[in-house]
C-alpha positions as CSV (number, residue, x, y, z in Angstrom):
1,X,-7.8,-2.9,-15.6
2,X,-7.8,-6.8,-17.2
3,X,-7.4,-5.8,-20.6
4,X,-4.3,-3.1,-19.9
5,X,-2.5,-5.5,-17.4
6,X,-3.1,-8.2,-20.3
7,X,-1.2,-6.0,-22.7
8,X,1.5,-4.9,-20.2
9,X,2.1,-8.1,-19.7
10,X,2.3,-8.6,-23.5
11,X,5.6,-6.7,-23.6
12,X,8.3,-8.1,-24.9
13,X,10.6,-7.3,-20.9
14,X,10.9,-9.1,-18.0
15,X,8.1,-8.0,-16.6
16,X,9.2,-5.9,-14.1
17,X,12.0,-7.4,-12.8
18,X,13.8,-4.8,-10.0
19,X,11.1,-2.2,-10.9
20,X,10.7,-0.8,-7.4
21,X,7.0,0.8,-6.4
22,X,6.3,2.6,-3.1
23,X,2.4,1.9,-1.8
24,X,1.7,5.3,0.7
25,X,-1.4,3.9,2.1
26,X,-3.0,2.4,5.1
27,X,-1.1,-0.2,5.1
28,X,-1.3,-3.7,3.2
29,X,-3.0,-6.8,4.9
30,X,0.4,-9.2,4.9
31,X,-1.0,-12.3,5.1
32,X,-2.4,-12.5,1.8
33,X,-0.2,-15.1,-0.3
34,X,0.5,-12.5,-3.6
35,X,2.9,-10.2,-1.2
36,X,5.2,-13.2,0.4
37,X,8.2,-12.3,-2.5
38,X,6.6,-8.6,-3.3
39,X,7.6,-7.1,0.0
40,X,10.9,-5.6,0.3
41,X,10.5,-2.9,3.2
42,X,7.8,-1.4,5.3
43,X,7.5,1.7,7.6
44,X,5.4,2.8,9.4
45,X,4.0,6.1,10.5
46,X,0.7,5.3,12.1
47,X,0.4,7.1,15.7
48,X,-3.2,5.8,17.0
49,X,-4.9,8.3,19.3
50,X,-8.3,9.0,20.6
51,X,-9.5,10.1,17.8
52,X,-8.2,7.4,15.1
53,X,-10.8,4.3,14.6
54,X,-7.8,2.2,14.4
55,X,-5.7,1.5,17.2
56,X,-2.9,-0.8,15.1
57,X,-0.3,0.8,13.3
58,X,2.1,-1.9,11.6
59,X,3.2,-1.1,8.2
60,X,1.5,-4.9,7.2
61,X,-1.7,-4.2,8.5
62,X,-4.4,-2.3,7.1
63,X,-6.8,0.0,8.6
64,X,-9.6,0.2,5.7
65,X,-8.2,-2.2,2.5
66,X,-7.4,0.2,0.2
67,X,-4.0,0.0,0.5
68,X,-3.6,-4.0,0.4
69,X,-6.2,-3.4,-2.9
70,X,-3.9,-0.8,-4.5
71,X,-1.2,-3.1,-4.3
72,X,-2.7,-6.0,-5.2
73,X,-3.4,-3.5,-8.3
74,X,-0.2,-3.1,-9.0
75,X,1.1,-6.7,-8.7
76,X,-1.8,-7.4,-11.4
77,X,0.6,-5.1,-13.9
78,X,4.0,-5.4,-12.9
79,X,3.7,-9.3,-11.5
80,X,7.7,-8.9,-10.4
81,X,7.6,-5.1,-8.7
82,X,9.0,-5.1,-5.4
83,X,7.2,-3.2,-3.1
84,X,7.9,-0.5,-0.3
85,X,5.2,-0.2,1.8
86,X,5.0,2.8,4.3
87,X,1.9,3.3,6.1
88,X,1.0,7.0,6.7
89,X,-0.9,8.3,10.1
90,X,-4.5,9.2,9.8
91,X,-7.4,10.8,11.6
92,X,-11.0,10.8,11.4
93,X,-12.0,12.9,8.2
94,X,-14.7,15.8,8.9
95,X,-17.3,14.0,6.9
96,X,-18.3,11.0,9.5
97,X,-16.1,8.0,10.2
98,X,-14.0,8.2,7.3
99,X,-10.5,8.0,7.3
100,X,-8.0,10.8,6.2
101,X,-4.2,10.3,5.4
102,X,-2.4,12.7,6.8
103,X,0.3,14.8,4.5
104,X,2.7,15.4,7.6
105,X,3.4,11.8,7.4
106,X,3.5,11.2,3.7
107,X,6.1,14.4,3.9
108,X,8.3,12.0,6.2
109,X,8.7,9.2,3.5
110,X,11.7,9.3,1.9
């Protein structure tokens, strides 16, 4: 990831500037300094229930990390993106405690 962000970078643009990128995740953990400017917008679609480990459902908060990490991944690339964040409802997968997305609530981004 280094060496490709290292030659996006290299381009001769502005790097991004009003290059808009939408994170459908679990969220992104907004306390973290590298999202302060990033962060245009955020929905979210988290319902907790019984059932869901997490019981938080604010766009800026993450249930699991992968969301802030993607993110954080794309920021690494295109430094200047501005990012729309909507986190998407989940449930408990059928394989243990892991968490599943659901694709009713991804359907509702728009």
């Amino acid at each position: 990831m280094d060496k490709f962000a290292t030659f996006i970078r290299n381009i001769k643009t502005d790097q991004g500037k009003g290059i808009k990128v939408a994170v459908l995740d679990d969220g992104i953990d907004m306390l973290r300094p590298e999202f302060r400017e990033s962060v245009k917008e955020g929905i979210s679609f988290f319902a907790p229930t019984n059932r869901t480990t997490c019981n938080v459902g604010p766009y800026y908060f993450s249930s699991r990390g992968h969301g802030t990490l993607m993110a954080l991944l794309i920021r690494r690339v295109c430094p200047k993106a501005e990012l729309y964040i909507a986190r998407l409802n989940q449930g408990n997968s059928q394989e243990g405690n892991r968490i599943q997305l659901t694709a009713d609530s991804a359907a509702k981004v728009r």
